[in-house]
N, C-alpha and C positions, 0 to 999 in steps of 0.2 A: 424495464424493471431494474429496481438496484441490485447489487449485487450485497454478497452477505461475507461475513469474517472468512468464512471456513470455504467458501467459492474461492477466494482471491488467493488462499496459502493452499489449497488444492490445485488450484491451478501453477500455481508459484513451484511445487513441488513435483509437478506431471515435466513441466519444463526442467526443473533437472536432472528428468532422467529418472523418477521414481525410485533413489535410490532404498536399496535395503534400512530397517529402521530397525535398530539394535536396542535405541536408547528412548524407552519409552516412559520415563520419569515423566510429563505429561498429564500420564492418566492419573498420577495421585498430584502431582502439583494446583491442577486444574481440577475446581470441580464439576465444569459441566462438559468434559469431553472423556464420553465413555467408550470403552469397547465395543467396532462390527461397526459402527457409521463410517461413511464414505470419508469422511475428513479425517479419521483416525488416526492412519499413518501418516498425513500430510502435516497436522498439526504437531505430532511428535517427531518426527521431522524438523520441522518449523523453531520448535521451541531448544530441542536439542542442538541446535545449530547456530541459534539469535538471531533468526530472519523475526521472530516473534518473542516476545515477554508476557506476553498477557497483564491483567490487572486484579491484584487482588484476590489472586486466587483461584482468578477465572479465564476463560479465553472469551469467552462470549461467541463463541461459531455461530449461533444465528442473528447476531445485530449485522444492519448494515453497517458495510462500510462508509467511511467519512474519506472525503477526499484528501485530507492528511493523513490519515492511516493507512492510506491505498499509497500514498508517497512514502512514509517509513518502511512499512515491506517490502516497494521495489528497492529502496534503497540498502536496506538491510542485505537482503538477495545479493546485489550486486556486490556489495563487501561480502559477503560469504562464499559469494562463487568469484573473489578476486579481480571482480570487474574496476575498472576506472571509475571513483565516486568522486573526483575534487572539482568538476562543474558546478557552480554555483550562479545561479543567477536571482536579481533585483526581482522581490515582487512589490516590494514595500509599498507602489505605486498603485498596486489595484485595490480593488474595493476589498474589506474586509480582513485585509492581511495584518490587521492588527488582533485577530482573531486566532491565528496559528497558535498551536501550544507550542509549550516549551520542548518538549521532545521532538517537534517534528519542524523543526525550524532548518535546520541545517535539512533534512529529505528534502523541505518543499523547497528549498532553496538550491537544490543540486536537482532536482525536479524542474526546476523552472529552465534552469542550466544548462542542461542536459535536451532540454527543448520536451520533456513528456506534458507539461501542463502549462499552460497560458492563460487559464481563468476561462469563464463564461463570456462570451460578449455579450456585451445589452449595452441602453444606453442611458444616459442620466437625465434630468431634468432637462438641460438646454438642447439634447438632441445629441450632446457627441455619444461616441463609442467608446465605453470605458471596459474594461475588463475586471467580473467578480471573482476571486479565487476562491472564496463559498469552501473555508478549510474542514466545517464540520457542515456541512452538508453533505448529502448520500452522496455514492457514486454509483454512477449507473453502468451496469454492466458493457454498452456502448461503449461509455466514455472507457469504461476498464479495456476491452478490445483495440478500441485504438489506441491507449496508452502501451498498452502489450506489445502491438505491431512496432509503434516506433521505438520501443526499448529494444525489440529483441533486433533492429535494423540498424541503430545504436549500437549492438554488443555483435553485430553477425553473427545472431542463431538464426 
């Protein structure tokens, strides 16, 4: 199953340790994250912090997530909680990586870096093995799982 906005910055926030949430600006910045759902604290959190910006007003907690947007969070995260973000690695090479928005160019790029994301393999017409980075495509809770393990193996949590 894919996973969803409000899954990935819940999860994102359980791992720091669920801290206390003071600064709940959030709930009037955003209009669609109200009071008493599970992502509540996590998203105000999130925002008060800039692991998150939302768009327009909104967060969107139930769209899935896009496989660059699941790379701007961890990377966000990792600048927020002071971690090492200047890995950077080449994807220009795989399928679709002209695809990347502009905000999430440097994440997927310290993402790829950093070794959390390598693309999809498949393979192309002639038969080789190319790798699709598929930036707006879902991510699947799986893939978020072992993205998580090799971050947090990455950062020794």
């Amino acid at each position: 199953a894919d996973i969803t906005r409000a899954q990935l910055v819940t999860t994102l926030y359980r791992l720091a340790g669920e801290p206390t949430v003071t600064d709940k600006s959030a709930l009037t910045d955003f209009s669609d994250v109200p009071e008493g759902k599970y992502y509540t604290d996590a998203v105000c959190w999130a925002y008060a912090t800039g692991v998150t910006t939302g768009t327009d007003g909104k967060f969107n907690p139930t769209d899935k997530l896009t496989r660059q947007q699941m790379a701007a969070f961890f990377f966000r995260y990792a600048e927020v909680m002071g971690m090492d973000t200047t890995a950077r690695g080449d994807y220009a090479s795989m399928v679709n990586a002209d695809k990347v928005s502009e905000y999430a160019k440097i994440p997927v790029e310290w993402a790829v870096g950093a070794g959390l994301i390598s693309g999809s393999e498949t393979t192309d017409a002639n038969g080789n093995k190319i790798y699709d980075l598929n930036p707006r495509g879902n991510t699947t809770r799986a893939q978020t799982a072992k993205i998580l393990m090799k971050f947090c193996q990455n950062n020794g949590l």
